[in-house]
ZADO-70282 format. One record per residue: x, y, z of N, C-alpha, C in turn; residue in three letters. Coordinates in steps of 0.2 Angstrom, whole numbers, plus 5000, padded with zeros to 4 digits. Atoms other than C-alpha are relative to their C-alpha. Layout:
XYZXYZXYZALA
...
REM end
This chain:
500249934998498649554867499550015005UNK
500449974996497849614882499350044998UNK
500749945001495849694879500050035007UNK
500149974996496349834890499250065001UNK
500550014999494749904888499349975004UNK
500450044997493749764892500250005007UNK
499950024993494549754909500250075004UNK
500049924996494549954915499750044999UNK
500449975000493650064917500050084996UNK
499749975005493750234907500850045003UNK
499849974995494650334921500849955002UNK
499450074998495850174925500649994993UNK
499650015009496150154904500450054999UNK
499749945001496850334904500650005002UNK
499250024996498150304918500349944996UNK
499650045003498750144910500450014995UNK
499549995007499150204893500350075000UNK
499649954997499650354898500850014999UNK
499550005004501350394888500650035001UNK
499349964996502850524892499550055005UNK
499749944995503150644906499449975007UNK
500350004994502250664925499349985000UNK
500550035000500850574929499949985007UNK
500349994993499650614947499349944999UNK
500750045001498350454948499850005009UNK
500150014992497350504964499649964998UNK
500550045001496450344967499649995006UNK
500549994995495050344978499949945005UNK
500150084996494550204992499649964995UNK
500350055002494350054984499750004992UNK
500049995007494450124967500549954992UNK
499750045003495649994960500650024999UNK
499249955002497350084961500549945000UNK
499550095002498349884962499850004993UNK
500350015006497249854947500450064995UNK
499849945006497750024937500949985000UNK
499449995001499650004941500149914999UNK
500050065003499649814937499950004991UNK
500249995011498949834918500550044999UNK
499649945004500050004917500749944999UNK
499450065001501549854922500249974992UNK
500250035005500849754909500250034993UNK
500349985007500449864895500850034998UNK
499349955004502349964895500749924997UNK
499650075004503249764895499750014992UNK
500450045007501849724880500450054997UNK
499849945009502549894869500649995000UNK
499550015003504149834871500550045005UNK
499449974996505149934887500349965003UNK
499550064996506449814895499650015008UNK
500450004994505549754911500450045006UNK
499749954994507149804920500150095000UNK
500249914998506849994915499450025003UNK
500349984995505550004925499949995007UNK
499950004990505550044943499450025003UNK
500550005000504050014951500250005010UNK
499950004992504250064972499450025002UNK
500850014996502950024985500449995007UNK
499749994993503050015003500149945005UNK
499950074996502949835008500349944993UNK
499650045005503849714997499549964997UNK
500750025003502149614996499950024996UNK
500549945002501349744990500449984989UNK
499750015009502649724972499949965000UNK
500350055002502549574973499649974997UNK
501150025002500649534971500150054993UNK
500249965005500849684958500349944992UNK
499650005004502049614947499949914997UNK
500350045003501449424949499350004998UNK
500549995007499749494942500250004995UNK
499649955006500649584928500249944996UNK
499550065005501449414924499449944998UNK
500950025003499749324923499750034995UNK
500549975005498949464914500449974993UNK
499449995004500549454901500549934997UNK
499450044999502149354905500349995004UNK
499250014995503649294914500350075001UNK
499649944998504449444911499850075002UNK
500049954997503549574920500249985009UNK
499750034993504149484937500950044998UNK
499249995001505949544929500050075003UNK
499849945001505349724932500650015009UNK
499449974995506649814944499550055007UNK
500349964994505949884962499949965006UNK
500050024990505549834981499550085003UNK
500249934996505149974993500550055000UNK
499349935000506250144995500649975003UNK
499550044996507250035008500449964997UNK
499750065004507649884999500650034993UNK
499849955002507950004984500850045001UNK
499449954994509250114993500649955000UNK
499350074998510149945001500349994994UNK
499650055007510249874982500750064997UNK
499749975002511050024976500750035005UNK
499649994996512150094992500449945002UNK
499550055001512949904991500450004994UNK
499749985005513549964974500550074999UNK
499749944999514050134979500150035004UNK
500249984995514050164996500950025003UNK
499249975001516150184995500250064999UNK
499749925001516150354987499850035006UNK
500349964994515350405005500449985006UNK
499650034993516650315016500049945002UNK
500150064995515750165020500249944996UNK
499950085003516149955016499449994996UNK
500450045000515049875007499649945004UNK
500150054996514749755019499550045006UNK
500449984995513749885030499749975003UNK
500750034995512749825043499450045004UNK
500649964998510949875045499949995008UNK
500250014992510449895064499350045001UNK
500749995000508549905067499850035007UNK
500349994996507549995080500549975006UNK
499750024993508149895096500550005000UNK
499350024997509949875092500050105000UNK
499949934999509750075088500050035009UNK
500149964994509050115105500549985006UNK
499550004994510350025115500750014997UNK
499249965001511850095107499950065000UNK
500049934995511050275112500249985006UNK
500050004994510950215129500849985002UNK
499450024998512750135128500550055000UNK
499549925003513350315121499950025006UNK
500349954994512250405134500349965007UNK
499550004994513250315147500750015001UNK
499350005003514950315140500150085003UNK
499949954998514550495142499850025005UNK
500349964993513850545157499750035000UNK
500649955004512350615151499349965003UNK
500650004996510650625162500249975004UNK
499950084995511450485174499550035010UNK
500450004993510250475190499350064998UNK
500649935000509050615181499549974998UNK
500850035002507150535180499750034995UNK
500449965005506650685168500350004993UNK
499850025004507850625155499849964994UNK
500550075002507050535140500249955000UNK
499750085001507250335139500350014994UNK
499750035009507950255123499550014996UNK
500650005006506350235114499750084998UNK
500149925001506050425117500550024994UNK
499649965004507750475111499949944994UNK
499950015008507650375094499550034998UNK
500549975002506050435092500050084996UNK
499749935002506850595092500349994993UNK
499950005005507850565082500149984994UNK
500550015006507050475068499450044996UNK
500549945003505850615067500350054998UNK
499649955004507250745064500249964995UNK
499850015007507850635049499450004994UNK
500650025004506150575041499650095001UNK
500349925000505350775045500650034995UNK
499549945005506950855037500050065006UNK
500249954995506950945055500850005003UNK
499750024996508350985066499849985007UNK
500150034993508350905082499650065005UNK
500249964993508051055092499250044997UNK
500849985000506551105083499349945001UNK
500550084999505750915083499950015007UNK
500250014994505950925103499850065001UNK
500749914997505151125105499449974996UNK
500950025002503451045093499849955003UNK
500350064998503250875099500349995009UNK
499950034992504250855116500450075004UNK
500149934998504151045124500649985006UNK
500150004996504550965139500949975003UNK
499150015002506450895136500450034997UNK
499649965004506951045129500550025005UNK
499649984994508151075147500549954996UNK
499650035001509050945141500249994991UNK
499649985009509451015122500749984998UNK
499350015001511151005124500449925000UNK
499850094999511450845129499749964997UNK
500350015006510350775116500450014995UNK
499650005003511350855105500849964998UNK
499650045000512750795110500149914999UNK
500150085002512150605108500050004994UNK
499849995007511750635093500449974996UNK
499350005002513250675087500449955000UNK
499650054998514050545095499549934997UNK
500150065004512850415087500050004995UNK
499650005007513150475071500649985000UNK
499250005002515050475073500149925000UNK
500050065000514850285079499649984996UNK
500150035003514050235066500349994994UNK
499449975004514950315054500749935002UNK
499450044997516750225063499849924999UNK
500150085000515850045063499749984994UNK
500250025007515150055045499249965002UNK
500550024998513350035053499650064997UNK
500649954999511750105047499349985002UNK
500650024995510050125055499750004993UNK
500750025006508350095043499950074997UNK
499649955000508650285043500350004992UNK
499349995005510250295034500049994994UNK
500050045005509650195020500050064997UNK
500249985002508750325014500450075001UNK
499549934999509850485021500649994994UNK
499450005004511350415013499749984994UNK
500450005007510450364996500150074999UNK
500149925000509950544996500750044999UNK
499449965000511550604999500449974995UNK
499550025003512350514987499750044993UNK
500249965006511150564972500350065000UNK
499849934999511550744979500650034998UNK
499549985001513250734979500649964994UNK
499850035003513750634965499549994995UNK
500749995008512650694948500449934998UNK
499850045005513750564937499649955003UNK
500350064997512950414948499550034998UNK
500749985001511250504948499949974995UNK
500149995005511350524932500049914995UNK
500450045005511650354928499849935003UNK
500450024996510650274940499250014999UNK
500549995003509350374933499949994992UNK
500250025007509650324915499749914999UNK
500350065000509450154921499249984999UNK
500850014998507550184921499450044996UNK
500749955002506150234909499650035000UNK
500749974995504850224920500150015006UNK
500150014994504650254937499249995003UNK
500750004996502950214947500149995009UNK
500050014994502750254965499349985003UNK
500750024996501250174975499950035007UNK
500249974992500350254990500650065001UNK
499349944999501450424988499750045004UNK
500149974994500350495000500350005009UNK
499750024993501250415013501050005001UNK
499349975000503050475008500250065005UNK
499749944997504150575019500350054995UNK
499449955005505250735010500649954997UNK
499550025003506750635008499849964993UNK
500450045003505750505000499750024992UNK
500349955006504950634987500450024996UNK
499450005002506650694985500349964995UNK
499750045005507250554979499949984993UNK
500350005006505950524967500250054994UNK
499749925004506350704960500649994995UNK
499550025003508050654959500149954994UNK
500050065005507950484950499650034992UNK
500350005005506650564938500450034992UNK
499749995007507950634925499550064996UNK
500549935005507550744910499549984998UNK
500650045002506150614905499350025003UNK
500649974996505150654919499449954999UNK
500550075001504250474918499849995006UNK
500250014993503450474934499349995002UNK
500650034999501850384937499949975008UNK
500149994994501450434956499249985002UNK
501150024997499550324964500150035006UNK
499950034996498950364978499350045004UNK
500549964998497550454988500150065006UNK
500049954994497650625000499750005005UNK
500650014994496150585009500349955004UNK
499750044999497150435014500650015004UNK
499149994998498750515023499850025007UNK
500150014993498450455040500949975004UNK
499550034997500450425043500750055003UNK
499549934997501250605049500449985006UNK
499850004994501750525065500749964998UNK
499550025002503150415053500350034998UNK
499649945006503650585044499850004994UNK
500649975006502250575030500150065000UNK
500249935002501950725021499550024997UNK
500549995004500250745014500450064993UNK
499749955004501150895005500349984994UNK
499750035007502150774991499649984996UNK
500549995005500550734985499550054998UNK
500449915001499550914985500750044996UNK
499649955003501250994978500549964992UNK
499950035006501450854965500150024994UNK
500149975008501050954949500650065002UNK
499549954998502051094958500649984997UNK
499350005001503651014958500149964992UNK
500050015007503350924941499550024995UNK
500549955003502751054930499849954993UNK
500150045007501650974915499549945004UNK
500150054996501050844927499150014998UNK
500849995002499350774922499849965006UNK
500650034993497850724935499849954997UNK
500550025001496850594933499649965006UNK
500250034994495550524947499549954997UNK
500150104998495050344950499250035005UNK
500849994996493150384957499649955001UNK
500550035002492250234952500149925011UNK
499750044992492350134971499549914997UNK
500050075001492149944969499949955007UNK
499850044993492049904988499150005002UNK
500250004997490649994994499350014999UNK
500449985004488950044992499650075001UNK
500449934999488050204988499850045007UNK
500049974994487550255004500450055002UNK
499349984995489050235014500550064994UNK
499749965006489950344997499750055004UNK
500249945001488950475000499950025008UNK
499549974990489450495020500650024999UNK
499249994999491050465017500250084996UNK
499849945005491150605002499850065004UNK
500449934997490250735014500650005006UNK
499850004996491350685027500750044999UNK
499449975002492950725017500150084998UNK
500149945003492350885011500350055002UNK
500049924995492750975026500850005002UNK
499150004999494650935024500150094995UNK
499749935004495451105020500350014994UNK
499550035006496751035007499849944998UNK
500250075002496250914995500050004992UNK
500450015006495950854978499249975002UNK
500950025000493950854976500149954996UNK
500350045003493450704969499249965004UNK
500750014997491650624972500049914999UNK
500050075001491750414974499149964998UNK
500850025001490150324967500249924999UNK
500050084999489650154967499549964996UNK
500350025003488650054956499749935004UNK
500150024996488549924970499249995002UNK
500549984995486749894977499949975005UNK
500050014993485949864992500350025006UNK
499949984994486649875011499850055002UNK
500349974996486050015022500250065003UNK
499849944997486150195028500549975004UNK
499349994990487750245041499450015004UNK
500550004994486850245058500750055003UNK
499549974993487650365072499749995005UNK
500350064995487150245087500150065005UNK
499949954995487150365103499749955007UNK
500250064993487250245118500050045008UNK
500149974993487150295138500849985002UNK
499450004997488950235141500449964996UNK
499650045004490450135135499849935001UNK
500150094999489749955141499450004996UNK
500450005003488050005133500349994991UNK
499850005008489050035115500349925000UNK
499950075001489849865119499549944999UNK
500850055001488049765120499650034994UNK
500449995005487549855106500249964995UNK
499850045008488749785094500149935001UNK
500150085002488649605101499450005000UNK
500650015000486949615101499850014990UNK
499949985009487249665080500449964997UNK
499750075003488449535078499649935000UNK
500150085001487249395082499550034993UNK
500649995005485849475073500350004990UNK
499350015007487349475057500049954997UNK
499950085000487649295061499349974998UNK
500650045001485849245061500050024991UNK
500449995005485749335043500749974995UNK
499650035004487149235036500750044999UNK
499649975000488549345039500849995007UNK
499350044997490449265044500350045006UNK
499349954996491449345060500350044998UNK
499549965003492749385049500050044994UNK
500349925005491649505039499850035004UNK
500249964995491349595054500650035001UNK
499849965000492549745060500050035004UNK
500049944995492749855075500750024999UNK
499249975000493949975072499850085006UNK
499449964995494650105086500550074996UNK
499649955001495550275086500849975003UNK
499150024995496850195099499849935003UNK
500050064996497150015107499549995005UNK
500250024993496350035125499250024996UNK
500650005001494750085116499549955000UNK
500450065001494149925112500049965007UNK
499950034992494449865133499549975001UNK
500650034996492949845138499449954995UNK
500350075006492249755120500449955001UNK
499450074998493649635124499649965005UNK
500450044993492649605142499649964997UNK
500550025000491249575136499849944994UNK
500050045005491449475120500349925002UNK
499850064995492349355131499749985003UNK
500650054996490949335143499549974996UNK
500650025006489849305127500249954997UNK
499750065006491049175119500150034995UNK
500050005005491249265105500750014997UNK
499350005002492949245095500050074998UNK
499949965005493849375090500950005001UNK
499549975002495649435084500450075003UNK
499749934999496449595090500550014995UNK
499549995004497649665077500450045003UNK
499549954997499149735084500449955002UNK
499550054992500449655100500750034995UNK
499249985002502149655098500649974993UNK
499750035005503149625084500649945000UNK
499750055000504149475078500750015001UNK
499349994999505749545077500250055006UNK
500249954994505449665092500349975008UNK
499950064994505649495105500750014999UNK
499449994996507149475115500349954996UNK
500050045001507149315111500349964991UNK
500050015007507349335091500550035000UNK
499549954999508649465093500649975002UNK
499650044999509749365103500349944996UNK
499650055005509949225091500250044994UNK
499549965005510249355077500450035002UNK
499349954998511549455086500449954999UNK
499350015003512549315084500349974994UNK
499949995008512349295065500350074999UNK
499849925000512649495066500949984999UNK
499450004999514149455073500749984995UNK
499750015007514849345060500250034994UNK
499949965005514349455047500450075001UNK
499849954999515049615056500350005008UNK
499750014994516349575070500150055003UNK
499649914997516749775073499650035005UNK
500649994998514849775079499950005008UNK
499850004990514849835099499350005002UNK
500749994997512949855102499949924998UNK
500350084998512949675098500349955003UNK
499550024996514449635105499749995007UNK
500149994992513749705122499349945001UNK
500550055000512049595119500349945000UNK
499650065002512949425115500549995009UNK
499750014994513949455131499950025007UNK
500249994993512949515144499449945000UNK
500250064998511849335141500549955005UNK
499850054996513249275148500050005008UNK
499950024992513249215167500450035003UNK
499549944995514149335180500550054995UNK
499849935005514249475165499550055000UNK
500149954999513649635169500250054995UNK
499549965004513949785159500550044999UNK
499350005000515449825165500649965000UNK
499750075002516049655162500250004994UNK
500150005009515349675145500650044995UNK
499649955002516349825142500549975000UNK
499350025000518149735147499949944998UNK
499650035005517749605138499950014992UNK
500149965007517349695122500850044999UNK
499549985003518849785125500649974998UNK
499650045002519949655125499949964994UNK
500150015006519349585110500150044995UNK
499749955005519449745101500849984998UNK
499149994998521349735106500449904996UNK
499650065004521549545099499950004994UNK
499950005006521049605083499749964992UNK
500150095002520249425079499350024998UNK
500650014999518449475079499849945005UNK
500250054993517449325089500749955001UNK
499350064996519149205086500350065005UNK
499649974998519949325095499849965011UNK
500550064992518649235112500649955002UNK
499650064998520149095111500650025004UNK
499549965000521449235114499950035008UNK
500249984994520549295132500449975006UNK
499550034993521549285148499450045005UNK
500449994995520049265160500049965007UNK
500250014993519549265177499749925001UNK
500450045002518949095182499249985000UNK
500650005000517249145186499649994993UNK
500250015006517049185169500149954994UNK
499850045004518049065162499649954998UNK
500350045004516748945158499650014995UNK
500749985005515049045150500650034995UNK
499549975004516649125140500049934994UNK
499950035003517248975135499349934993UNK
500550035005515448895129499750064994UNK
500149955006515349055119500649984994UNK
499450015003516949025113500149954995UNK
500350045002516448845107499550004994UNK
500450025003515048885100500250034994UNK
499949985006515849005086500549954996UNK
499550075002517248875084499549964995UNK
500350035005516048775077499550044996UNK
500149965004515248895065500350034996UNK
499749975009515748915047499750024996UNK
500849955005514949025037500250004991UNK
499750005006515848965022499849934998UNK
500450065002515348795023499449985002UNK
500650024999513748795033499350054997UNK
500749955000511948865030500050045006UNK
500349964996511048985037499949995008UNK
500650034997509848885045500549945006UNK
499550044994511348755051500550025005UNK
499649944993512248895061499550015005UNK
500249964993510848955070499749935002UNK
500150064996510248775074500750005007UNK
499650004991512048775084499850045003UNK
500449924996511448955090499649995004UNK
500450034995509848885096500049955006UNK
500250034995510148755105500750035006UNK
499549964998511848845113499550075006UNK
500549934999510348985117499549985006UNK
500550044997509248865124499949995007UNK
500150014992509748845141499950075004UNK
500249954999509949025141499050045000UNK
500849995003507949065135499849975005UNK
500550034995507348945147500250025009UNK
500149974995508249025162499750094998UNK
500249925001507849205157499150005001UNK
500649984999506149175154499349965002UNK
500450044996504449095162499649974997UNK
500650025005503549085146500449964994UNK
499650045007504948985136499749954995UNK
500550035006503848875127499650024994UNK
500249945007502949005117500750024997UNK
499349985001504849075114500349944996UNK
499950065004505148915109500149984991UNK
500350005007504148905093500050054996UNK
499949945006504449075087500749974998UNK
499250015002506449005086499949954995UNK
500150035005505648865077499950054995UNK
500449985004504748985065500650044996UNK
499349955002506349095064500549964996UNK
499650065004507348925059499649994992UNK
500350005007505948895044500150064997UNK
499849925002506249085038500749984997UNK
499350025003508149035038500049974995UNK
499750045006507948895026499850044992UNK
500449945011507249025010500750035001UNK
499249985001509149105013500749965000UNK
499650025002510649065006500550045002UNK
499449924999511649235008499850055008UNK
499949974992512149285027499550085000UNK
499949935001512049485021499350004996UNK
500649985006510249465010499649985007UNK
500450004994509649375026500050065005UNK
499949964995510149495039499750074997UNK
500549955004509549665027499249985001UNK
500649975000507849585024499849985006UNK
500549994994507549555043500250075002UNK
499749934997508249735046499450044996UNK
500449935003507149815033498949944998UNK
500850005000505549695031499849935004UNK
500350054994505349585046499549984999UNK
500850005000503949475048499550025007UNK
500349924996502649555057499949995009UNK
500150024993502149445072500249945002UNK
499750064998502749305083499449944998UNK
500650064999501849135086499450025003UNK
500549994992500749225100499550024995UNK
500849975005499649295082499749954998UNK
500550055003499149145077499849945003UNK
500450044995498049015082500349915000UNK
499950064999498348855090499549954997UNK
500650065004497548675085499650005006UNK
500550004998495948655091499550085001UNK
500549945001495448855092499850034997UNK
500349975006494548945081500450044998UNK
499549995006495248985064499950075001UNK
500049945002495449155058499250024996UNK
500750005004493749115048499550035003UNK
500649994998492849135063499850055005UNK
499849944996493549275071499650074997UNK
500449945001492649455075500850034997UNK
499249935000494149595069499850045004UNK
500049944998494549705082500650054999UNK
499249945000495949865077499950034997UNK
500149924999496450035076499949984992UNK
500150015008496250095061500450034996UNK
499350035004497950115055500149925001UNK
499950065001498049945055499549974995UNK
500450005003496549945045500050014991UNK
499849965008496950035030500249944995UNK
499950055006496849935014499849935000UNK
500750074998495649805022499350024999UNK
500749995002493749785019499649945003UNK
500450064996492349705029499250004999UNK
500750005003490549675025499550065005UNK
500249944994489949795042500650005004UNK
499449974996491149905051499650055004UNK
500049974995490849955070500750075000UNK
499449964997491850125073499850045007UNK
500350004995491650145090500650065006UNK
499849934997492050305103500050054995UNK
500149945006491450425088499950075006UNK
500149954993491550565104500650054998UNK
499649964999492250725102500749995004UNK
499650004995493850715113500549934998UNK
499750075001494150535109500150004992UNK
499650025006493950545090499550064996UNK
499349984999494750675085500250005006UNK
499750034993495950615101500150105001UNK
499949924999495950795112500650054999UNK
499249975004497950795108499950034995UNK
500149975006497450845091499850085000UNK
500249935003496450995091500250055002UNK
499649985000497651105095500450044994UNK
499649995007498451105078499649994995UNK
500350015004497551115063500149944994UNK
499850075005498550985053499949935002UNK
499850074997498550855067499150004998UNK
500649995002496650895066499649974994UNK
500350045009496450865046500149925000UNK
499850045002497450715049499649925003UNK
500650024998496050655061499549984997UNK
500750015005494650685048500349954997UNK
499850075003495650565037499949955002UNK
499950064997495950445049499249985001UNK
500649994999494050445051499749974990UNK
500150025007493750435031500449944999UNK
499650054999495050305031499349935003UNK
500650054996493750195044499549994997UNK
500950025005492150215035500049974995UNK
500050035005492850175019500349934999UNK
499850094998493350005027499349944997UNK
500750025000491349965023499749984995UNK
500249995008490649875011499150005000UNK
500850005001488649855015499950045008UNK
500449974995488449915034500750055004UNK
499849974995489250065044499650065003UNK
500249954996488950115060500550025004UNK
499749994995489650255071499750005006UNK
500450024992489450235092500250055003UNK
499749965000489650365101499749995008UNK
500149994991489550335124499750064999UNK
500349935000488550495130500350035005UNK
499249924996490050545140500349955003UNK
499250044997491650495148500550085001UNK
500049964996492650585158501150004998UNK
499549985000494450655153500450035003UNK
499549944993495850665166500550034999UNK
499649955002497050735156499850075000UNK
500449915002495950915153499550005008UNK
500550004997494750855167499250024998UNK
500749965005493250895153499749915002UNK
500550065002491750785153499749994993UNK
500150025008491750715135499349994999UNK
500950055002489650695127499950054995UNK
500349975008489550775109500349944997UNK
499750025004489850665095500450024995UNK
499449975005491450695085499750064997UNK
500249935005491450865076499949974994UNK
500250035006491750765061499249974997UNK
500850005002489850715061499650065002UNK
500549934999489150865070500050034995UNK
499849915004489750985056499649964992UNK
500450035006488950845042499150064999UNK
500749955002487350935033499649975003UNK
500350024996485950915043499549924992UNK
500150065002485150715038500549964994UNK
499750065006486650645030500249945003UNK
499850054995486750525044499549985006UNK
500649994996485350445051500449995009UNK
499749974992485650465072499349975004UNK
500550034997484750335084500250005007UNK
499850014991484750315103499949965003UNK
499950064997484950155113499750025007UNK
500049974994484350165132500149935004UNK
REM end
């Protein structure tokens, strides 16, 4: 038996035993909200609920994970059995189950981000739409677009009158893409990362008996971090909840810095709303940081419009007032904080409990320079993603292919690598393929030109030799690689690097068995970075690196001192913002968000001006967010 008691605090204890119907746990920074839905895991296995009727969704697959291997520590083996993933994964498991009453194969095939943007662009030519117009938006625009109409719950033409004014000339022909890349997906049995989640939703909607016994599957349900849900998302939950109304929702309001994904602060403020009966309970007690910085940060949130009040306290002692540092320009703010990093180091204090976090990328520029001239290591958190490269892409389009021969946005990739194939090469030879009816054997069927006749033929070969009935994963894409290889090292100048991510993507392969479970979770949970994030032999480890990054990237980390640096009117809240009240609130968050990164030292830095060439204003107050603090909640010193 568990002594939940001895290990929660009263506040934590409440939430865990916590019995029928709706349940709101707003859990504060650093309050222990893993810890509370870990024991809650725990404690509904121990009284006896089948580990599979509970449904425990979160955002990153980790994230269950770790929950659920605690839970089996605290307990057993069998809360690892409990039932969940993220809303995505979720979705997948169930719309391979029932995704027939809607029209589609089981066999769908996800298409992520970059295959999405170029079968816009393959549509938007087909039809004759913007051709030679510069004011037209690119690819990455229009999915933007239209990822924001799904995840908002918006139609198209009002996403582009709020957010993109300025491509409303072009409404109509937007629409018509649309249209047209819904219908092609539809016809090839393709859905986006999207879909998962639209069609999910539409199935519940439109087929109660499924609902119903898809929601009888489930005693409990637990959602993590419900601040950062979109509507559909909330939706769902609603639906799956049944007459039971078991719904044990964490997460924090002050926290909802993800609007620009289609978050809704609103699913957790209208919480009790939509399930009447719903009890509160907040998680206060902070574990991270100390008294101080609590009592900034809580003054800081106060002036959110919407909110639950709660007041974070800390039992912690030690560490040191917030400082609001007021330097003469951006290179002074940059010598102030190495000049506080050494003095850190001298007091026994590691790199990688150090922290500069940023509103946006380019802000950290000139701390880059200078920490460079100084030697001093650091990290940057960001770059490009691992499945984002070309290079990564191109060996899985043609696993894609095997699993979904009908697939033309991969079809058109896979054959415009080949040597004297352009895109209207691409085209006629896709169409003849269609027309042989063969999927890729059908390559043996081609009556080509001889130009082409050779790079055809070493394609041709190289599916020949791939059998996905008797080889691995891992043993296919090794032909694929080296077949690729000669291609990668003409394409690109940095092939060496490219190299080793293929290595990395080959180790990834061998934990897969199942073509269709590989190709999902790199669709829905990619890993995050290439080789270019991690360090080579001989350089300095992770250990001993400064962190520098935004502070979305930040969120759910913690460092012994946190620089937050451009604390400047204009710059943070960014001057985009204040225009809109909500974009504004979501700034202050983002802001409560950073401080509460801190566990003994925050300071904010604030240049005494900078010059704005989008407004042409001279940026030199510091953030409203601190101006508008009671006067002395924040000591305020000046550099010269």
């Amino acid at each position: 038996m568990i002594n939940y008691k001895k290990h929660l605090n009263e506040a934590q204890y409440e939430a865990v035993n916590f019995d029928q119907g709706p349940l709101l746990v707003i859990a504060g920074a650093g309050s222990g909200k893993t810890r509370t839905l870990t024991y809650r895991v725990a404690r509904l296995v121990e009284t006896g609920i089948q580990p599979h009727a509970i449904l425990l969704l979160t955002f990153t697959r980790k994230a269950s994970q770790e929950m659920l291997q605690r839970a089996s520590r605290l307990l057993d083996d069998r809360c690892e059995n409990v039932s969940g993933g993220t809303f995505h994964s979720f979705a997948n498991t169930m719309l391979r189950r029932y995704a027939t009453h809607l029209g589609y194969e089981r066999s769908f095939t996800i298409i992520d981000r970059a295959d999405m943007e170029n079968l816009i662009v393959t549509l938007k030519k087909e039809m004759g739409l913007g051709e030679k117009d510069r004011s037209f938006p690119k690819k990455g625009t229009m999915a933007s677009l239209f990822s924001r109409s799904v995840n908002k719950v918006m139609a198209l033409e009002d996403v582009i009158y709020d957010d993109y004014p300025h491509f409303s000339i072009h409404m109509d022909a937007l629409d018509q893409l649309y249209a047209a890349y819904t219908q092609h997906k539809n016809r090839h049995n393709l859905m986006d990362y999207d879909d998962l989640l639209i069609v999910f939703h539409r199935l519940l909607k439109k087929f109660p008996d499924i609902r119903q016994h898809i929601s009888a599957a489930f005693e409990y349900i637990m959602v993590d971090e419900y601040q950062d849900t979109n509507q559909i998302q909330a939706d769902i939950i609603y639906l799956l909840a049944g007459k039971s109304g078991n719904v044990m929702v964490v997460g924090d309001d002050s926290q909802s810095i993800y609007a620009f994904r289609g978050a809704e602060i609103k699913n957790i403020l209208s919480f009790p709303d939509q399930f009447p009966g719903t009890t509160v309970i907040r998680l206060e007690e902070n574990y991270r940081s100390v008294q101080p910085i609590l009592h900034l940060t809580n003054q800081i949130i106060d002036q959110a419009a919407y909110k639950y009040t709660k007041t974070l306290f800390s039992r912690k002692k030690g560490g040191s007032d917030p400082r609001l540092v007021m330097t003469p320009d951006e290179n002074s703010q940059s010598r102030f904080i190495i000049d506080h990093i050494r003095n850190l180091s001298l007091k026994g204090v590691r790199l990688n409990r150090i922290a500069v976090l940023f509103r946006a990328g380019f802000h950290s520029f000139d701390l880059e320079i200078e920490l460079g001239r100084e030697g001093i290591p650091f990290v940057k958190v960001g770059g490009f993603k691992f499945m984002d490269s070309a290079h990564i892409k191109d060996v899985l389009a043609h696993l894609k292919i095997i699993h979904n021969p009908d697939d033309s946005v991969i079809w058109y990739r896979i054959l415009l690598l080949l040597d004297k194939v352009g895109p209207k090469g691409a085209a006629r030879l896709f169409k003849d393929l269609r027309e042989t009816g063969a999927g890729y054997k059908g390559l043996e069927h081609l009556n080509l030109k001889p130009a082409l006749a050779k790079s055809v033929e070493q394609l041709r070969s190289l599916f020949a030799a791939l059998d996905p009935e008797a080889m691995s994963i891992a043993g296919m894409s090794e032909h694929i690689v080296a077949y690729y290889l000669p291609i990668l090292r003409e394409r690109f100048d940095d092939y060496p690097r490219r190299e080793r991510d293929l290595e990395q993507l080959l180790s990834i392969m061998e934990r897969y068995g199942d073509l269709e479970v590989f190709l999902t979770d790199m669709a829905i949970e990619p890993p995050s970075n290439s080789i270019e994030g991690t360090f080579s032999a001989g350089e300095p480890s992770d250990e001993s690196r400064l962190t520098l990054s935004t502070i979305h990237s930040a969120k759910g980390l913690e460092w012994h001192t946190v620089f937050i640096i451009w604390a400047l009117d204009g710059r943070f809240p960014a001057m985009r913002s204040l225009h809109k009240e909500d974009e504004t609130e979501e700034e202050l968050r983002l802001m409560y968000v950073a401080a509460t990164r801190a566990e003994n030292n925050l300071y904010f830095i604030c240049p005494g001006q900078a010059y704005d060439r989008a407004t042409g204003l001279m940026l030199n107050r510091p953030s409203r967010f601190l101006e508008q603090l009671p006067e002395g909640a924040i000591d305020v010193c000046y550099t010269f």
